[in-house]
N, C-alpha and C positions, 0 to 999 in steps of 0.2 A: 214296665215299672222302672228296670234299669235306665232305659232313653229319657223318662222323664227327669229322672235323677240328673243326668249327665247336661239336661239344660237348662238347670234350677242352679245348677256348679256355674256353668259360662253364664248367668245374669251374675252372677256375685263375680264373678273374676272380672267382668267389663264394665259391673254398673258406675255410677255417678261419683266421683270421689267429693267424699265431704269435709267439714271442718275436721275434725279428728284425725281423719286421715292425710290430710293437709300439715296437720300438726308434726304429725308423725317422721312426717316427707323432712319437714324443715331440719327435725331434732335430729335426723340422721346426716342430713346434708353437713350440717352443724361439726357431727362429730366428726363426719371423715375429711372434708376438708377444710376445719377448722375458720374461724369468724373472720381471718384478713384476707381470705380466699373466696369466702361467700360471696360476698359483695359484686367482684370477678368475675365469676360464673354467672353471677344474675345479669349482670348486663349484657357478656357475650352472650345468655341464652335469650336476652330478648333480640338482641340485633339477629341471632338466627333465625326465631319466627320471625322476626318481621319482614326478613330477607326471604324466608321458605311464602307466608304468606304472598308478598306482592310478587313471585314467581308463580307461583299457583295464580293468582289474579291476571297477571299476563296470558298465561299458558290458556283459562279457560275465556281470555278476548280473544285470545289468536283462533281457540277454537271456533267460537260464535261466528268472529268473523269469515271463516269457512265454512260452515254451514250455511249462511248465509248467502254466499256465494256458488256452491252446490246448489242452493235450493232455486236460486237465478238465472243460473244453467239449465236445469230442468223445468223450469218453466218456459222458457225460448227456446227448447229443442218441444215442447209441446202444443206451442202456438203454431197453428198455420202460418207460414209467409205472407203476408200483406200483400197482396197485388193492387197496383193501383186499376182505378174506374179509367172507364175508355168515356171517355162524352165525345160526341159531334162537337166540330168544329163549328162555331155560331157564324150563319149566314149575312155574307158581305153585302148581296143583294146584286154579287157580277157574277159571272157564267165565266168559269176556267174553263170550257171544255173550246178544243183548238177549233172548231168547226163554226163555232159562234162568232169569234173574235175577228173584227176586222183586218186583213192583212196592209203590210205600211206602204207597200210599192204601190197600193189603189185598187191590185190585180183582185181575182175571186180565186 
């Protein structure tokens, strides 16, 4: 009973924050650091996500592109080496063998 209690608590402490609580956020923002300072913070805290965001976007390219790589590797450490095909040399229709061939002096 107590465990299920304890995570009926943590949905409510993580769920979905909504208008209300939104509201809430602002009216406090509001009080403590007053309306010429808002403004200030709202924009340094967008240039931070946006700056945490396209850091996070890089960080999980860099990673793909390393798995990806990894994954390239062990594919070419599990291919056989290619050996090439031996074929016959295609016949000229003369006799290299030294016994055949006439000698230049006339002798045998």
């Amino acid at each position: 009973m107590l465990t299920e209690f304890q995570g009926y608590t943590s949905n409510i402490m993580f769920g979905s924050v909504g208008t209300p609580e939104l509201i809430i956020i602002f009216v406090i923002a509001l009080i403590v650091f007053g309306p010429r300072k808002l403004p200030e913070l709202g924009k340094s805290l967008g240039k931070s996500l946006a700056e945490f965001k396209r850091a996070s976007n890089e960080l999980k390219n860099t990673l793909d592109e390393e798995i990806r790589n990894e994954e390239k590797k062990q594919q070419e450490k599990q291919e056989p080496p290619k050996v090439a095909d031996f074929h016959e040399p295609a016949s000229t229709g003369t006799d290299h063998s030294i016994g055949n061939v006439p000698r230049q002096n006339g002798s045998n």
